[in-house]
N, CA and C atoms as an extended XYZ file, in Angstrom:
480
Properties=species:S:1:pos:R:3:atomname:S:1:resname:S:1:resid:I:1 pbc="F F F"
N         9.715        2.840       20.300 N   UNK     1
C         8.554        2.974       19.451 CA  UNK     1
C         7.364        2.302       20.128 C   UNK     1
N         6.280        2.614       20.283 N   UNK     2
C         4.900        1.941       20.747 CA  UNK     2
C         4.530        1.507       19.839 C   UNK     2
N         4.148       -0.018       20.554 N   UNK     3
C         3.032       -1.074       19.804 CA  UNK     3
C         1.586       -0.642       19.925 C   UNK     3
N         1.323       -0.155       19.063 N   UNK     4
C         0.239        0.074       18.888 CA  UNK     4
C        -1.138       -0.951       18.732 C   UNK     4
N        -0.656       -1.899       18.523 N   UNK     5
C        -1.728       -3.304       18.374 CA  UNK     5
C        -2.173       -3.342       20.186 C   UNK     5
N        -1.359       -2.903       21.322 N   UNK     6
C        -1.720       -3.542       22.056 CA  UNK     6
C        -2.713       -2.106       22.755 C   UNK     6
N        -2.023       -1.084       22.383 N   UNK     7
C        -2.706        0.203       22.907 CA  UNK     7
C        -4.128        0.995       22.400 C   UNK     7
N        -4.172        0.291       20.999 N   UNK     8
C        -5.988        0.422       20.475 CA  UNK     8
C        -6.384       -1.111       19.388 C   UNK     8
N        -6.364       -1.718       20.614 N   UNK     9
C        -6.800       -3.267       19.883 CA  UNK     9
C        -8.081       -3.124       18.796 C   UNK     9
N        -8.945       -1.989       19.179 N   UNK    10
C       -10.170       -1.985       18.686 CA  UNK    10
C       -10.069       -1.194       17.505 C   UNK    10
N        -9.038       -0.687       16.794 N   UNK    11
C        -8.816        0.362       15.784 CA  UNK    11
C        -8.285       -1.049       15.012 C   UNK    11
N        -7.334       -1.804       15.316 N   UNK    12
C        -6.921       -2.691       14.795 CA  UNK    12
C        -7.818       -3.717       13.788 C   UNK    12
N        -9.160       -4.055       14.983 N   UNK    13
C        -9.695       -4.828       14.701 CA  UNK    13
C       -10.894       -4.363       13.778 C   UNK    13
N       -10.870       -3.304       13.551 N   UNK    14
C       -11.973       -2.190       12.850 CA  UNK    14
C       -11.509       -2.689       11.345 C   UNK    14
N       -10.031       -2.123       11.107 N   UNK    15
C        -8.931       -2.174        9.915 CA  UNK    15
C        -9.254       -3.548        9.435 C   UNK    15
N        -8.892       -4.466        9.982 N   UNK    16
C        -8.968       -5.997        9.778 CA  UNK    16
C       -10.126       -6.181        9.357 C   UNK    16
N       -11.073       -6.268        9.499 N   UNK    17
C       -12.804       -6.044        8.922 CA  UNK    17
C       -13.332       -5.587        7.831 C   UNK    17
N       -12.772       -3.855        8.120 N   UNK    18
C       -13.502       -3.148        6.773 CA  UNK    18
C       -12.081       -1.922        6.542 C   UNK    18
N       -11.107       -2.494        5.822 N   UNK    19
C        -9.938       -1.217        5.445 CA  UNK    19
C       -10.312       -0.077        5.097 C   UNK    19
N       -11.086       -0.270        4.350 N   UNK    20
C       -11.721        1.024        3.367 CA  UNK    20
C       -12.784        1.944        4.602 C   UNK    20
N       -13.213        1.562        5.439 N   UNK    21
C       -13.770        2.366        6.818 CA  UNK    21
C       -12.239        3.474        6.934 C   UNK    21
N       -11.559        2.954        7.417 N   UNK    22
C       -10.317        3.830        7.697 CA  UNK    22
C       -10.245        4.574        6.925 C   UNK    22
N        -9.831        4.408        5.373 N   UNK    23
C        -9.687        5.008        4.438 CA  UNK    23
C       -10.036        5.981        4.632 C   UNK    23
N       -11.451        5.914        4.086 N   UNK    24
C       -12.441        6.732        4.014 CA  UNK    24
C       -12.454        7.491        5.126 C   UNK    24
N       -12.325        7.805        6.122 N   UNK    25
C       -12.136        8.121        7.219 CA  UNK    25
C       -10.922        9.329        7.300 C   UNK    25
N        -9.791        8.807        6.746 N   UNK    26
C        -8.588        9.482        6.380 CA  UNK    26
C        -8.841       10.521        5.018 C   UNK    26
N        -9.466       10.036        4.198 N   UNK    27
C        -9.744       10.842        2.972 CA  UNK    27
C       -10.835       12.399        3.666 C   UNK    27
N       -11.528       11.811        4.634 N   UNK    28
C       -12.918       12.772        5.007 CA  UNK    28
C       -11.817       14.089        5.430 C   UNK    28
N       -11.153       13.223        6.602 N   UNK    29
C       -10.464       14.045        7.440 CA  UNK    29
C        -9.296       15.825        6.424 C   UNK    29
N        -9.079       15.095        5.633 N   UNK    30
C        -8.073       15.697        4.537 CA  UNK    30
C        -9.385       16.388        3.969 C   UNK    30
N       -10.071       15.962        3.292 N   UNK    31
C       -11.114       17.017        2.510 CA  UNK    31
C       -11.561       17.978        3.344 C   UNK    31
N       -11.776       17.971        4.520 N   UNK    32
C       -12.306       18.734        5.603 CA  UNK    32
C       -11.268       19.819        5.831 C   UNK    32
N       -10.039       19.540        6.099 N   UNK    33
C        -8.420       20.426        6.517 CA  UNK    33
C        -8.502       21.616        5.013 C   UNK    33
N        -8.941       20.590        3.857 N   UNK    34
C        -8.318       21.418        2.694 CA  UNK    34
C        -9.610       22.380        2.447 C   UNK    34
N       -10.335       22.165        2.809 N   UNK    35
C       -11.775       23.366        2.586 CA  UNK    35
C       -12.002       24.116        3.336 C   UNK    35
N       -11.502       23.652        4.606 N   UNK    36
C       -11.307       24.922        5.899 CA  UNK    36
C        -9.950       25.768        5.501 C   UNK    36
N        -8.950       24.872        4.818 N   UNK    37
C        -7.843       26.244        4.579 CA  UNK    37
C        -7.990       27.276        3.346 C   UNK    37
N        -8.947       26.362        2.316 N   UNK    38
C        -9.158       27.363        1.312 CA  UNK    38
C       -10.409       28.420        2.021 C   UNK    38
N       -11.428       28.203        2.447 N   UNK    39
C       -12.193       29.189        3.189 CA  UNK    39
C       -11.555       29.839        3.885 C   UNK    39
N       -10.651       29.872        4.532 N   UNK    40
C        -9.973       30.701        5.044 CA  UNK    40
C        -8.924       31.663        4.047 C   UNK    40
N        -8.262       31.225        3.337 N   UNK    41
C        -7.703       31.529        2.619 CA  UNK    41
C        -8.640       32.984        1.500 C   UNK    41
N        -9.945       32.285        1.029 N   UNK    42
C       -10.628       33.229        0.270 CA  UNK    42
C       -11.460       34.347        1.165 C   UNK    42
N       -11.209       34.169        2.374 N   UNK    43
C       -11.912       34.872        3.189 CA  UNK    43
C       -10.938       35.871        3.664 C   UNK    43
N        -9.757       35.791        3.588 N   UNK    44
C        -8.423       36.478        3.691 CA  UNK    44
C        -8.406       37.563        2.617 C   UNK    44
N        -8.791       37.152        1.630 N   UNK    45
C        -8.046       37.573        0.060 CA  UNK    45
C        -9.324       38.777        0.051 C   UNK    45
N       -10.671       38.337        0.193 N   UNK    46
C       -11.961       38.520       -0.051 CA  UNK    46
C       -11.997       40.521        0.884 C   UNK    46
N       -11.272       40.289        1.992 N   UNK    47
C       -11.048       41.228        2.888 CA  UNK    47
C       -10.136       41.967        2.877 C   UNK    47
N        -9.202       41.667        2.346 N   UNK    48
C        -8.220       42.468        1.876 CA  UNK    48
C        -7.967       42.921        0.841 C   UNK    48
N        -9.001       42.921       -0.451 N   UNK    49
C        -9.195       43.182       -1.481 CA  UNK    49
C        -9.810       44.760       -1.901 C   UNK    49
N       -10.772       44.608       -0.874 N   UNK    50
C       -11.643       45.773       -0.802 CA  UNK    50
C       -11.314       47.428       -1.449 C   UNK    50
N        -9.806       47.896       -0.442 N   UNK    51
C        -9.683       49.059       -1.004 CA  UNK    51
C        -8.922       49.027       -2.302 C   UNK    51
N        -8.099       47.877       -2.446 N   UNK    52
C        -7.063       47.975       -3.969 CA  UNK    52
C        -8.216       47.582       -5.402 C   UNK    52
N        -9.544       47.321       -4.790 N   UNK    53
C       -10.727       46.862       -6.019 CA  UNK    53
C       -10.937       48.387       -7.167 C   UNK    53
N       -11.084       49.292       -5.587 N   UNK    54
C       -11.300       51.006       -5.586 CA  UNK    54
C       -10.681       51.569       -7.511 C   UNK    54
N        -9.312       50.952       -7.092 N   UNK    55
C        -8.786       51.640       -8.030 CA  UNK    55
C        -8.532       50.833       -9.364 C   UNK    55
N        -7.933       49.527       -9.526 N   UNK    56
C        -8.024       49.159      -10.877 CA  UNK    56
C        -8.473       47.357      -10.336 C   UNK    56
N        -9.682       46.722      -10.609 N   UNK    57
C       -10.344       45.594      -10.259 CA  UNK    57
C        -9.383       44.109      -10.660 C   UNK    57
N        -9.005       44.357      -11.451 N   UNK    58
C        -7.856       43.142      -12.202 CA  UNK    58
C        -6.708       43.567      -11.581 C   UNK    58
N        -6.030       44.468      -11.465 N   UNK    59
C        -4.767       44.539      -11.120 CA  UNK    59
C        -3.968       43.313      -10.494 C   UNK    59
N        -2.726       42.674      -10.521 N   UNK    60
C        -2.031       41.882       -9.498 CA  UNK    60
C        -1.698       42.435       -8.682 C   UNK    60
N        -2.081       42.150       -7.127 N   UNK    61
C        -1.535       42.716       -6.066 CA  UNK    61
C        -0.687       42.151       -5.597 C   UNK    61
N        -0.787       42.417       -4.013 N   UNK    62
C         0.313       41.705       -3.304 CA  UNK    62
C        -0.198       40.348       -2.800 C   UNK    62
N        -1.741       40.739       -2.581 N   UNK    63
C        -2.438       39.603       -2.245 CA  UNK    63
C        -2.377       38.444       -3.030 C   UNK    63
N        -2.069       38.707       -4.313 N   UNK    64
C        -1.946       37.749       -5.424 CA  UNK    64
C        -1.263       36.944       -5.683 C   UNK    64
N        -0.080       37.826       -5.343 N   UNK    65
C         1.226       37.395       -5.181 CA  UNK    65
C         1.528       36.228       -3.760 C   UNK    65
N         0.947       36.823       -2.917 N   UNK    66
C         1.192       35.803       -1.349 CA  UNK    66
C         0.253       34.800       -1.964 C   UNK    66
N        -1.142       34.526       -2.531 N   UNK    67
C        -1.812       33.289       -2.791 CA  UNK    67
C        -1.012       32.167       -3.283 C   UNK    67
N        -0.218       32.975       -4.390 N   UNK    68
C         0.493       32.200       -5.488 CA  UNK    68
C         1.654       32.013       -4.379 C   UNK    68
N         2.781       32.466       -3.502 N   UNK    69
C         3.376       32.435       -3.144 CA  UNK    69
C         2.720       31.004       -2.739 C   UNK    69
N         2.101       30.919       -1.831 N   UNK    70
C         1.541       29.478       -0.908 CA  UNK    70
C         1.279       28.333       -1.707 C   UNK    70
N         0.878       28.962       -2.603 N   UNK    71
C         0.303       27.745       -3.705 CA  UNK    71
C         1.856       27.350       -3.971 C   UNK    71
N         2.691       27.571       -4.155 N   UNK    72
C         3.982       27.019       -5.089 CA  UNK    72
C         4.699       26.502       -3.651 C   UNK    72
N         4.484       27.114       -2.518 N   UNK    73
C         4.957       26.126       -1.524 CA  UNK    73
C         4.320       24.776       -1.455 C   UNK    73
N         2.964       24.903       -1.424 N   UNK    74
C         2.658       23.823       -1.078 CA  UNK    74
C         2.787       22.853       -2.265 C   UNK    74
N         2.629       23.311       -3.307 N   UNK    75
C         2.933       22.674       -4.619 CA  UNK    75
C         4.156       21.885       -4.584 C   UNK    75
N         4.963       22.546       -4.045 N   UNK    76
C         6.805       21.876       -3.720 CA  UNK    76
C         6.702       20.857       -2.848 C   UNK    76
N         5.555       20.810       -2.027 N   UNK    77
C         6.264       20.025       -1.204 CA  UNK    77
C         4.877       18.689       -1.770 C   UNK    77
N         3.950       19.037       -2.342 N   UNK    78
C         3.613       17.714       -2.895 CA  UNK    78
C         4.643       16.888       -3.912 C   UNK    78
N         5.549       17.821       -4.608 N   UNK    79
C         6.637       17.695       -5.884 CA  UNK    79
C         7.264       16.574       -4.498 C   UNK    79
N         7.701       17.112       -4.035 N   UNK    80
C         8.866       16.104       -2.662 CA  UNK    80
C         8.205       15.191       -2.612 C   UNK    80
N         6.707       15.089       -2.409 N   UNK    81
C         6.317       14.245       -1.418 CA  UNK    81
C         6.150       12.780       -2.878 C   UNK    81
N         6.444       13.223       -3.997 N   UNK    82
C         5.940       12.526       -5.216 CA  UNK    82
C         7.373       11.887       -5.423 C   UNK    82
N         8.462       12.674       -5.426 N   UNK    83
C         9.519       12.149       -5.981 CA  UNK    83
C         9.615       10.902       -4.822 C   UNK    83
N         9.228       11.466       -3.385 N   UNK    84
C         9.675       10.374       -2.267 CA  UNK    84
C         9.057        8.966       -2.841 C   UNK    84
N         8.017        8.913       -2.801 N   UNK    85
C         7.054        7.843       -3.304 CA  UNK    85
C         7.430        7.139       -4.439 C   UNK    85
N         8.350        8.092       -5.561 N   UNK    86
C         8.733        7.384       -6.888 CA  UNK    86
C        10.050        6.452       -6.695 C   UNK    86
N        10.657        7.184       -5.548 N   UNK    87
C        11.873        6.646       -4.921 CA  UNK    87
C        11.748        5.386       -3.991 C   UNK    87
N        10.369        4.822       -3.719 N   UNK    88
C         9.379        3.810       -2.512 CA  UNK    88
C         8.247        3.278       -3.281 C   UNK    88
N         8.577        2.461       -4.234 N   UNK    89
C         7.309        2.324       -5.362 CA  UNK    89
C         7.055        1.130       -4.483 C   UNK    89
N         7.433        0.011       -3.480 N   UNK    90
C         6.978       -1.240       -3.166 CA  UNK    90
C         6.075       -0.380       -2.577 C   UNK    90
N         6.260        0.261       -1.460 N   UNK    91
C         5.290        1.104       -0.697 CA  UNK    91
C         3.970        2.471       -0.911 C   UNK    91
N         4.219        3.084       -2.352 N   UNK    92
C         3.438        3.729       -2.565 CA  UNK    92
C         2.526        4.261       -3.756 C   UNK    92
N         1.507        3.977       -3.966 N   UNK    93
C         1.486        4.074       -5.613 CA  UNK    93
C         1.118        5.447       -5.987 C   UNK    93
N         0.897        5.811       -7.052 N   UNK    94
C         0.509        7.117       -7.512 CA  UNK    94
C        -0.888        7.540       -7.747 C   UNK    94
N        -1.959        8.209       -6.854 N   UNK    95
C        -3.166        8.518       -7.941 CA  UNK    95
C        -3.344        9.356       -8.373 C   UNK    95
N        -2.430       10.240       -9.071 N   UNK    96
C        -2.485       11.098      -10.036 CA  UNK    96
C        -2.428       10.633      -11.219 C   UNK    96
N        -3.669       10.528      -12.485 N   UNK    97
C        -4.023        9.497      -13.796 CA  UNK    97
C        -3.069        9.831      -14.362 C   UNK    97
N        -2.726       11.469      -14.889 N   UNK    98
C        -0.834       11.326      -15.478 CA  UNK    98
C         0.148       10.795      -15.141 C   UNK    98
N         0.535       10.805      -13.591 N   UNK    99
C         1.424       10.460      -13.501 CA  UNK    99
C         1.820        8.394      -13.143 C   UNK    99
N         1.072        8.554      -12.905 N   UNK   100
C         0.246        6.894      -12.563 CA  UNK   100
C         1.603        5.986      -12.903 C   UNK   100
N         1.872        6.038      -14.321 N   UNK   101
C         2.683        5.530      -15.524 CA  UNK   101
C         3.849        6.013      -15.723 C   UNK   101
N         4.023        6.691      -15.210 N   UNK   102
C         5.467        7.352      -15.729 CA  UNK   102
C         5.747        8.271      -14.434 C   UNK   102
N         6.647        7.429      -13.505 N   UNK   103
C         6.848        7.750      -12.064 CA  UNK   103
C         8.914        7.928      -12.136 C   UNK   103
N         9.444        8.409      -13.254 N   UNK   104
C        10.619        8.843      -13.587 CA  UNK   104
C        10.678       10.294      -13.103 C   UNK   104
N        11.959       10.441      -12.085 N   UNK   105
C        12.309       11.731      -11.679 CA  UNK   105
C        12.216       13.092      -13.221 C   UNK   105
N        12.666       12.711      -13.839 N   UNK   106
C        12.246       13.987      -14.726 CA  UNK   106
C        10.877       14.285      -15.364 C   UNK   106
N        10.222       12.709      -15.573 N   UNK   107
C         8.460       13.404      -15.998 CA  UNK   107
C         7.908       13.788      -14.614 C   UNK   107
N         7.877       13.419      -13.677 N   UNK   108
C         7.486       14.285      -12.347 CA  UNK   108
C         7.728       16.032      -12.027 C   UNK   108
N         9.248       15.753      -12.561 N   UNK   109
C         9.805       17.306      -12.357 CA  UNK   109
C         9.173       18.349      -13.452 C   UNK   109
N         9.119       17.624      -14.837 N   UNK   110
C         8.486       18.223      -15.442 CA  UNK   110
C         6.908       18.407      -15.575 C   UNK   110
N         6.087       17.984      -15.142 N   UNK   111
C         4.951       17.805      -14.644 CA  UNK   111
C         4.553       19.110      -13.758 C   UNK   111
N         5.448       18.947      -12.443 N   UNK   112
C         5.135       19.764      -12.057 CA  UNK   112
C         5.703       21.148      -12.022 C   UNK   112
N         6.508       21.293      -13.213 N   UNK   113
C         6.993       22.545      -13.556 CA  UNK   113
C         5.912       23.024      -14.358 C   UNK   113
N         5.371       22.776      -15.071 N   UNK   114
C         4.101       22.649      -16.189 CA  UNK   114
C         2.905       23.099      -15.349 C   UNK   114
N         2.774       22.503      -14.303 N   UNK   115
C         1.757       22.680      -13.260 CA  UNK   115
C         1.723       23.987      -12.565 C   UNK   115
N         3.013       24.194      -12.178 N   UNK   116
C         3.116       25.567      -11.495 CA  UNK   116
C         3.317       26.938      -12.524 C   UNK   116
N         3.711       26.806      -13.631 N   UNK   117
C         3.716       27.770      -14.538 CA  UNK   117
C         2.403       28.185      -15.136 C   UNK   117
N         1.694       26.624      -15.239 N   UNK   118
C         0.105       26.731      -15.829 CA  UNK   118
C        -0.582       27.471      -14.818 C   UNK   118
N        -0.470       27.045      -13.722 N   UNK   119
C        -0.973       27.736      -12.764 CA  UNK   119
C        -1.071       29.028      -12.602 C   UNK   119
N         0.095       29.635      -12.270 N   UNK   120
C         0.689       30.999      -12.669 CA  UNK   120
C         0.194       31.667      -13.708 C   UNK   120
N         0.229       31.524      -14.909 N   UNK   121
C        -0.632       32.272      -15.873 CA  UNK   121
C        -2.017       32.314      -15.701 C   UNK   121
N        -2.958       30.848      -15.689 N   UNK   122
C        -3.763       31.092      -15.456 CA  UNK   122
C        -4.006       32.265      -14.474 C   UNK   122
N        -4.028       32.149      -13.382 N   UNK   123
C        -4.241       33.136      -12.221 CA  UNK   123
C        -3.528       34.570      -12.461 C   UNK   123
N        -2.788       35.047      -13.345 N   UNK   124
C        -2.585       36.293      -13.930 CA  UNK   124
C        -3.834       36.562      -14.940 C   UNK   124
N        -4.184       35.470      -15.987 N   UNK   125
C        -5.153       35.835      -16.769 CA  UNK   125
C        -7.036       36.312      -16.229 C   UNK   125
N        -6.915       35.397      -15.210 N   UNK   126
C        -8.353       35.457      -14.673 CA  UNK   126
C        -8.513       36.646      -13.602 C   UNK   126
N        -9.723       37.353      -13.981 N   UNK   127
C       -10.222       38.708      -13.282 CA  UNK   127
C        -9.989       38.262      -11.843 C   UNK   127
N       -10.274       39.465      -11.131 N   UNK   128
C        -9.845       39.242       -9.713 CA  UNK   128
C       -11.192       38.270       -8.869 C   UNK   128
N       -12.490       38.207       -8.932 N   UNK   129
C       -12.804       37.413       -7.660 CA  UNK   129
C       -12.961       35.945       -8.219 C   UNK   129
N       -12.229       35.814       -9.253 N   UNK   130
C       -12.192       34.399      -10.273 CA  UNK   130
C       -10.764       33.870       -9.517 C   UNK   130
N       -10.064       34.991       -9.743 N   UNK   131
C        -8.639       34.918       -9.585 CA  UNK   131
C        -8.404       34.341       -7.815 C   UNK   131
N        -8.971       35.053       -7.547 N   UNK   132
C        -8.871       34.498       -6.100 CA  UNK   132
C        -9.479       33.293       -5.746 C   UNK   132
N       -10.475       32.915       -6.197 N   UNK   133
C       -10.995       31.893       -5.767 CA  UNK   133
C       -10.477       30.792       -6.455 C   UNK   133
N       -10.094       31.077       -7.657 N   UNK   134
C        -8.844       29.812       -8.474 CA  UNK   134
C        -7.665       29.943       -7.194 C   UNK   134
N        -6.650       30.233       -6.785 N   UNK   135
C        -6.107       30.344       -5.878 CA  UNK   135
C        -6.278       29.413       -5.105 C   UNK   135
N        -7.486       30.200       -4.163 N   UNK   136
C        -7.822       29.845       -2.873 CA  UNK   136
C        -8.403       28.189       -3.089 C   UNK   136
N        -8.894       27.721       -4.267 N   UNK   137
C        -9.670       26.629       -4.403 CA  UNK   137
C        -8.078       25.544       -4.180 C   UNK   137
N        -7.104       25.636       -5.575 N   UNK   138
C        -5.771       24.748       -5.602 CA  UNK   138
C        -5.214       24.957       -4.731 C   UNK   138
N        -5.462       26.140       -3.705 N   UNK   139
C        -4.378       25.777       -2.264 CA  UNK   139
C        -4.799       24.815       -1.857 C   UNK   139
N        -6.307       24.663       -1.482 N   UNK   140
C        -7.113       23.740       -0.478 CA  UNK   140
C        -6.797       21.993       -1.147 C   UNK   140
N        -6.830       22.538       -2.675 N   UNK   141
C        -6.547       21.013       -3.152 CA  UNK   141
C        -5.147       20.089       -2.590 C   UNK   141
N        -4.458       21.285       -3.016 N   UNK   142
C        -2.715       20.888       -2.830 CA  UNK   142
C        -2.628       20.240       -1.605 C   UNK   142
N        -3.081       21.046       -0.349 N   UNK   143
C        -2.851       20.773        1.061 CA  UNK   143
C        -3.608       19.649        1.605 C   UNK   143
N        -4.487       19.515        0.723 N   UNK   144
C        -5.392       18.040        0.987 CA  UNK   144
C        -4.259       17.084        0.569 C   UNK   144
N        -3.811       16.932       -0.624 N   UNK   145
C        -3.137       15.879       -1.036 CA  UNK   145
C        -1.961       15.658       -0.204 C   UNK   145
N        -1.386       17.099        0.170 N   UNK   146
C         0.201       17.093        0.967 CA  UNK   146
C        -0.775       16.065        2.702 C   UNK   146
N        -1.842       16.745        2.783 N   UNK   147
C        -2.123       15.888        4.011 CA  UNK   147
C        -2.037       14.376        3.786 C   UNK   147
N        -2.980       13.967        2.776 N   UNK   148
C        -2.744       12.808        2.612 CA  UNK   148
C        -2.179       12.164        2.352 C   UNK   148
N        -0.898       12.827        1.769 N   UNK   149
C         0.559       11.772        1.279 CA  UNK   149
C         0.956       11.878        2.929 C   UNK   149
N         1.151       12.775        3.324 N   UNK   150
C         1.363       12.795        4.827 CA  UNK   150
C         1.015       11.879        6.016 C   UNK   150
N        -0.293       11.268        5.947 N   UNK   151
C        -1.058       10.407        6.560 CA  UNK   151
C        -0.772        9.181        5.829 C   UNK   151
N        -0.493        8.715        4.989 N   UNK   152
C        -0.168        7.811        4.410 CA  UNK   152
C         1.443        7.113        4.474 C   UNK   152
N         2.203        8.078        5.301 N   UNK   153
C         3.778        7.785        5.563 CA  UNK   153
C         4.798        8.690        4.382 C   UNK   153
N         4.218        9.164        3.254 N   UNK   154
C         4.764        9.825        2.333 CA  UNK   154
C         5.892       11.286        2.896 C   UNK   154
N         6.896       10.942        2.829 N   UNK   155
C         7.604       11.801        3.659 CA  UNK   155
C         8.709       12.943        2.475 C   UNK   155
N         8.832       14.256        2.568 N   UNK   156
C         9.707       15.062        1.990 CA  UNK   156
C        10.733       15.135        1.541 C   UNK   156
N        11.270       15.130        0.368 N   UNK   157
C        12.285       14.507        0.208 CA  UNK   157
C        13.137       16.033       -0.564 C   UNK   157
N        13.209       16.994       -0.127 N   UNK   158
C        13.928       17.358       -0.230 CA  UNK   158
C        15.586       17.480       -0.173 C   UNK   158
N        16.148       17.684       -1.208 N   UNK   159
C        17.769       17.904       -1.306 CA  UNK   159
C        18.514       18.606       -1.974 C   UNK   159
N        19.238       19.472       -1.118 N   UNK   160
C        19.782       20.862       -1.420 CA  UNK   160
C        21.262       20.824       -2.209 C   UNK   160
């Protein structure tokens, strides 16, 4: 493993000073990843929409279906990345205001069963360039957070 204290003394000594520089730094980095993937994402949807608009404007497509598809991946693996953390409470706290308090494997599970179903309807109920951009917006959210539990040591805890 590399010591890192000796290989960027000056990152060290940054941390030691002002923590919240880093932070903040780490938070930018993640907001930046998650708005470039949702722009991409609605810029995907936005283009491939075009000829299936032709015929019925609301319809669920396939496109709809792959948004939501991604969204519930990435959704899963924030679910992992939450239970890991509930399972590492010296090491990690929660800032999600619901869940904050009640870091028990089943209000988590149920949480985010609630989350992904809410989700799901919503985005069936809402017209299509609503629909997409609800989508495309909670992917970018999700993948921000999965980054930042990520950057933070928050690791997957999947088990089959």
């Amino acid at each position: 493993m590399r010591d890192y204290k000796y290989l960027q003394p000056e990152t060290f000594h940054l941390a030691a000073k002002k923590p919240w520089k880093k932070v903040l730094i780490i938070i930018a980095e993640a907001l930046l990843l998650g708005i470039i993937i949702s722009l991409l994402i609605i810029l995907f949807a936005v283009l491939t929409s075009q000829a299936e608009a032709a015929e019925n404007p609301n319809a669920w497509s396939w496109q709809d279906t792959t948004l939501q598809g991604i969204f519930s991946v990435v959704l899963a693996m924030d679910y992992s990345q939450t239970l890991y953390g509930s399972r590492h409470p010296q090491e990690y706290g929660e800032m999600n205001s619901i869940l904050k308090d009640h870091m028990e494997q089943n209000v988590i599970t149920e949480y985010f069963v609630a989350y992904l179903i809410g989700h799901a309807v919503i985005s069936y109920l809402l017209p299509r360039p609503w629909r997409t951009a609800w989508q495309g917006i909670y992917i970018g959210m999700e993948a921000t957070t999965v980054n930042n539990n990520r950057q933070y040591g928050a690791g997957l805890n999947f088990k089959f």
